[in-house]
Legacy VTK file of the C-alpha trace (Angstrom):
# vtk DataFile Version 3.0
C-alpha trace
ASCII
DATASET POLYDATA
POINTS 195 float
114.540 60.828 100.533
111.444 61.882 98.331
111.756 63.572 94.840
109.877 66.440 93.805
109.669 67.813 90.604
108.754 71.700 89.732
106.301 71.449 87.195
103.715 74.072 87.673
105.118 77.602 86.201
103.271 79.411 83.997
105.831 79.438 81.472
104.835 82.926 79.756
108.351 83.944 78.503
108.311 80.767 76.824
105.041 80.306 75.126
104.288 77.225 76.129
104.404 75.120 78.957
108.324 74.316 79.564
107.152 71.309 81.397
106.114 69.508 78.383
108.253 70.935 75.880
111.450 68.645 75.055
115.034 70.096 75.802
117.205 67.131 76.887
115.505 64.112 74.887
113.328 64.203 71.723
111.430 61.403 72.785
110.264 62.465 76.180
109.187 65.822 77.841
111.193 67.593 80.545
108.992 66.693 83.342
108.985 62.967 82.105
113.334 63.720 82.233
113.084 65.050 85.568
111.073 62.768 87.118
113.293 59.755 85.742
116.334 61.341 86.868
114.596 61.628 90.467
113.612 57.713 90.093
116.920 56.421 89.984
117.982 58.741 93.355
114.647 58.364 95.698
112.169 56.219 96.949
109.021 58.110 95.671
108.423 60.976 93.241
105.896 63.617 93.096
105.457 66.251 90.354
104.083 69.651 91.786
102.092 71.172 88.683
99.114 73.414 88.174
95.301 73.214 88.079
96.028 74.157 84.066
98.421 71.852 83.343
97.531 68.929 85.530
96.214 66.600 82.846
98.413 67.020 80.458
101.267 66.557 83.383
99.377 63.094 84.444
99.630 61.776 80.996
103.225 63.325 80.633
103.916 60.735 83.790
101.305 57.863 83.530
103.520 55.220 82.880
106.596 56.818 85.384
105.067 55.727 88.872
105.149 59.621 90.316
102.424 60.954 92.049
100.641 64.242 91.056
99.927 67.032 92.977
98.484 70.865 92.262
98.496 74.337 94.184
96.419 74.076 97.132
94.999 77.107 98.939
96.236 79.074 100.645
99.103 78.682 98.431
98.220 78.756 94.555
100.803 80.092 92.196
103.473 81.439 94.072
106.847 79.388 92.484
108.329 76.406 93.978
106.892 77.443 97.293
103.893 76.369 96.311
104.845 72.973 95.012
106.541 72.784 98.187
103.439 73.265 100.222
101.495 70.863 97.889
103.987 68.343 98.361
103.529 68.481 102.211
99.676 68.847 101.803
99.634 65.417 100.016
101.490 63.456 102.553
101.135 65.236 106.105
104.651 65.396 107.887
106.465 67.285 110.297
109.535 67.395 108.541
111.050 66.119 105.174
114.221 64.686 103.203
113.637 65.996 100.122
115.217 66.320 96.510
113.575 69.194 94.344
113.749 69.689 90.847
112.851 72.442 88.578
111.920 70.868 85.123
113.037 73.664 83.411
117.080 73.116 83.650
118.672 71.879 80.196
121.770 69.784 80.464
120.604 67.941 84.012
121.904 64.562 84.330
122.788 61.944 87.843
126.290 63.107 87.782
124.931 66.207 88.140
122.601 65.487 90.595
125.680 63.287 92.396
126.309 66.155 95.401
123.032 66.409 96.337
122.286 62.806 97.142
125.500 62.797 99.513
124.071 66.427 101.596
121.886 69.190 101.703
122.323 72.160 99.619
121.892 74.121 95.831
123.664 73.157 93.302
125.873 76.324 92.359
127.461 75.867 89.041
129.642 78.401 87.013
126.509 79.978 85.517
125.227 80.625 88.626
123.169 79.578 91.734
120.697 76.897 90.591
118.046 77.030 93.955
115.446 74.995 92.641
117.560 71.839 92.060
118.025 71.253 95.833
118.112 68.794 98.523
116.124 70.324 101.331
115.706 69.141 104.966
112.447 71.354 105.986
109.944 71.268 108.935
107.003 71.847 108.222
106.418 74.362 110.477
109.494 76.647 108.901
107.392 76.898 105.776
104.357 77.477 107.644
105.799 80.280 109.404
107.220 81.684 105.984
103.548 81.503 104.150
102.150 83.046 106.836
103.950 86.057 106.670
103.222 85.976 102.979
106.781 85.818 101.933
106.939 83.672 98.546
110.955 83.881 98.182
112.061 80.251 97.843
115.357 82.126 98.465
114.540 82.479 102.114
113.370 79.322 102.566
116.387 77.892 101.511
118.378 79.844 103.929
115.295 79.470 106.880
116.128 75.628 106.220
120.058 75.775 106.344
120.497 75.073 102.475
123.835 75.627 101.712
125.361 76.322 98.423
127.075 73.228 96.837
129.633 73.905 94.291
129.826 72.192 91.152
131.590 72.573 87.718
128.880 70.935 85.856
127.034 73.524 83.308
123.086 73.192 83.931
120.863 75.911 82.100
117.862 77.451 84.266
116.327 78.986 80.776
113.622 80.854 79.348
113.295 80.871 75.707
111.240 83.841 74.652
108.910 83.239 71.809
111.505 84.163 69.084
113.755 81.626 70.580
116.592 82.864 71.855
117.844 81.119 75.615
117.943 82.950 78.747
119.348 83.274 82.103
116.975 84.535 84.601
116.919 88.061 84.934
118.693 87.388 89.095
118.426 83.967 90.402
118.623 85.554 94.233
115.492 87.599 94.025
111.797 86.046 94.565
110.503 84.250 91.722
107.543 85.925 90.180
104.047 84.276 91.686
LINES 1 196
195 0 1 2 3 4 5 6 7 8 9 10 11 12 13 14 15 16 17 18 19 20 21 22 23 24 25 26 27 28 29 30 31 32 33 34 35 36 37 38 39 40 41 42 43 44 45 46 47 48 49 50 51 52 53 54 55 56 57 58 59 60 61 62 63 64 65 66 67 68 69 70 71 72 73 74 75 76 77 78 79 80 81 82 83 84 85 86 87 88 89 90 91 92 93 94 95 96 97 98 99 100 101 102 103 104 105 106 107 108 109 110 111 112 113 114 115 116 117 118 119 120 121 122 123 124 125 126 127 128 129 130 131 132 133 134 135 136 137 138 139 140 141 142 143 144 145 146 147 148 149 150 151 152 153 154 155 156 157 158 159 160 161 162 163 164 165 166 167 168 169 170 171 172 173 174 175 176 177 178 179 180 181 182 183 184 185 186 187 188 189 190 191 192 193 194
């Protein structure tokens, strides 16, 4: 099982990129959390990020041992879909065992992360459905066929794949904090993430 980290939003809500900013640990950034957590749980990491914030992602990492990757065409800033795709760009295979995690959740931890190394599926927690931290069994060609048809719901590639919902009672926030600082939920976590 790979890891793969969710690093490349655009992070306008916020005001800066959430990626770098610091919600679990002082003395490391959230992607640097995320990929750590991912470390412990799989044989290789990747962090899917953005032509913008690719250097500043590398150095965010250096020292980690994950690999960096950015949007490739024809799939450039459409959500976790596209880190998907660059994820299977990098490393050409048919089909993969992969966890995926969106660096912006606050309160992520490996208990947390406990159901998903034992089967496939979202965690679901009392907040809400949390898609993006995921362990996904995908061909290749199912998110082929998706892209394709131009359909950038990660949603539907979730269900395409057969990724259940997991239940869990552990509280993980998927947050936005708006520039004068206040946290929150996404507006619906079941609709298409904007591109």
């Amino acid at each position: 099982m790979d890891g793969l980290v969710l690093a490349g939003g655009t992070s306008r809500r916020f005001g800066k990129d959430k990626a770098l900013a610091h919600f679990d640990s002082a003395a490391i950034s959230n992607v640097a959390h995320a990929v750590l957590l991912l470390k412990a749980l799989c044989q290789q990491v990747y962090v899917a990020c953005n032509t913008s914030n690719r250097a500043a992602i590398q150095q965010a990492v250096a020292t980690l041992g994950a690999t960096v990757v950015t949007g490739r065409d024809p799939v450039v800033n459409r959500g976790p879909i596209s880190g998907l795709w660059s994820y299977f760009a990098t490393l050409p295979r048919a089909h993969v065992d992969v966890l995926v995690v969106a660096c912006d959740y606050q309160g992520l931890d490996l208990q947390t992360l406990a159901p998903l190394v034992a089967q496939f599926g979202y965690l679901c927690t009392p907040q809400g459905p949390r898609t993006t931290c995921c362990r996904l069994d995908c061909a290749f060609t199912t998110l082929e066929a998706q892209i394709l048809k131009q359909d950038w719901s990660w949603e539907h590639l979730l269900s395409l794949a057969g990724c259940p919902p997991l239940r869990v009672s552990t509280a993980i926030q998927d947050i936005d904090v708006y520039q004068h600082g206040t946290l929150n939920a996404r507006p619906d976590p079941s609709q298409p993430r904007e591109a």
